[in-house]
C-alpha positions as CSV (number, residue, x, y, z in Angstrom):
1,X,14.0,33.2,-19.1
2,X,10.6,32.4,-17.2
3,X,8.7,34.5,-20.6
4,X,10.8,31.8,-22.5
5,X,9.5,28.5,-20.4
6,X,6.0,29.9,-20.3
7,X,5.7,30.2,-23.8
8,X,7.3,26.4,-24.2
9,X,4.8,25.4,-21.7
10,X,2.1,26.9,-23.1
11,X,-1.2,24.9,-24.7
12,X,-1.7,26.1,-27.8
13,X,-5.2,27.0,-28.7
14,X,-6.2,26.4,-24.9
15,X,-6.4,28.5,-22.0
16,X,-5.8,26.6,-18.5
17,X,-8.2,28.0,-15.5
18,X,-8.5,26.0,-12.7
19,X,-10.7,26.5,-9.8
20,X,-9.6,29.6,-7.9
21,X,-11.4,29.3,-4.6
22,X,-11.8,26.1,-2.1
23,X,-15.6,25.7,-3.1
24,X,-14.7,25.6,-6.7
25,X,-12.7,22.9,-6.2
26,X,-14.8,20.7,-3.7
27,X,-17.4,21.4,-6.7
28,X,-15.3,20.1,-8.8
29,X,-14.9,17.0,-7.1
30,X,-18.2,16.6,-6.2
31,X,-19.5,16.3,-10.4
32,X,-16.9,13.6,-10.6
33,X,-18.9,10.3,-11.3
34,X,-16.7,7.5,-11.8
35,X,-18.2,4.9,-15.0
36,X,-20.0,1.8,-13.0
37,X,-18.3,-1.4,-13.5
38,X,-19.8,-4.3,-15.7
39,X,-19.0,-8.0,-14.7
40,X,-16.2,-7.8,-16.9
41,X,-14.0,-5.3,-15.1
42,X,-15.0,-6.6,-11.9
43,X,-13.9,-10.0,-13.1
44,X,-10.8,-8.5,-14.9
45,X,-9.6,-6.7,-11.6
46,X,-10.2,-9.8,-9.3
47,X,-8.1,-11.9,-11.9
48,X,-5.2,-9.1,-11.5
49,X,-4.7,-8.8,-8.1
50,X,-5.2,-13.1,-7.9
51,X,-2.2,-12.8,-10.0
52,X,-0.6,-10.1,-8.3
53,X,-1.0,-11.9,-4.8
54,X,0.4,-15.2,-6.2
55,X,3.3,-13.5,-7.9
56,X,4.2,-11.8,-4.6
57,X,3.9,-14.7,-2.6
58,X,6.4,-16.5,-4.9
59,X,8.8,-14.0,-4.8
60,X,8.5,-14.1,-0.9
61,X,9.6,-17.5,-1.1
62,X,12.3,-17.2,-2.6
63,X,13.9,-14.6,-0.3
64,X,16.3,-16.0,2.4
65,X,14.8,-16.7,6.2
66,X,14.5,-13.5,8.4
67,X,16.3,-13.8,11.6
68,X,15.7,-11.6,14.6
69,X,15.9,-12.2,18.5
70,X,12.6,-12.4,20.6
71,X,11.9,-12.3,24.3
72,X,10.5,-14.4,27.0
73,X,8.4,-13.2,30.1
74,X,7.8,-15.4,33.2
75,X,7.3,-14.8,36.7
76,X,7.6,-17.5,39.5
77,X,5.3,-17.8,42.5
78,X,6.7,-15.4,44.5
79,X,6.5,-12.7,42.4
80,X,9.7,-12.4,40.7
81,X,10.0,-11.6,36.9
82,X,12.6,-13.4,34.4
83,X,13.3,-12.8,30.7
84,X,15.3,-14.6,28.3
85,X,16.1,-13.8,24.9
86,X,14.8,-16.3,22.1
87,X,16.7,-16.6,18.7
88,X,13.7,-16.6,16.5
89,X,13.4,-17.6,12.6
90,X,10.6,-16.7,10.2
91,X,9.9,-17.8,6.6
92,X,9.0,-13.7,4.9
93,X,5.5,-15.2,3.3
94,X,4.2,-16.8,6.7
95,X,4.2,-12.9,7.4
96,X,2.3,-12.0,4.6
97,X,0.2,-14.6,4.9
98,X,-0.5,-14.2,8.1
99,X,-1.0,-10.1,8.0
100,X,-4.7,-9.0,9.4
101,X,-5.8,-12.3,10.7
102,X,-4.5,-12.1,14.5
C-alpha cells in the first residue's frame, strides 16, 4: 500500500531533495529576495485593504449591540472600598475603531 501511494505521489521526471540539515535551510531562506514593489502594487494593495477595512466596518454595523456587565470602583474618605456592577452596551465597530488608539 505505501509502494502504491508513493508511486501516485510521485513527480514524474523530477526528483524532490530538500535541504537535509538546519544550515541548508536557513541558506535557503536567506537567497530568497522578494521582487521590489512598483507604485502600482503599492497603490493596488493600499486600495485592497481601504476596501477591506470599509467592508468590515459595514458588516460590524450591521451586527446586533454587544451587551456585557462592567464594574465600578470608589472609595469614600475613610478608606472604605465600594463596587457596583454597571449594565454596559457597545456598538461592535466603536471597538474596531477604537482598537490601538488608547
Amino acid at each position: 500500500m505505501f509502494e502504491f501511494i508513493k508511486k501516485l505521489f510521485k513527480a514524474p521526471n523530477k526528483t524532490m531533495t530538500g535541504p537535509n540539515t538546519l544550515n541548508e535551510l536557513f541558506e535557503q531562506f536567506k537567497t530568497y529576495n522578494p521582487a521590489p514593489k512598483t507604485p502600482e502594487d503599492i497603490v493596488r494593495d493600499y486600495t485592497i485593504k481601504e476596501t477591506m477595512a470599509s467592508l468590515e466596518l459595514s458588516y460590524l454595523r450591521q451586527d446586533p449591540a454587544m451587551l456585557y456587565t462592567g464594574n465600578q470602583v470608589w472609595y469614600d474618605q475613610d478608606g472604605n472600598k465600594y463596587f457596583d456592577f454597571v449594565p454596559c452596551v457597545m456598538r461592535p465597530e466603536v471597538h474596531y475603531c477604537c482598537y490601538g488608539k488608547n
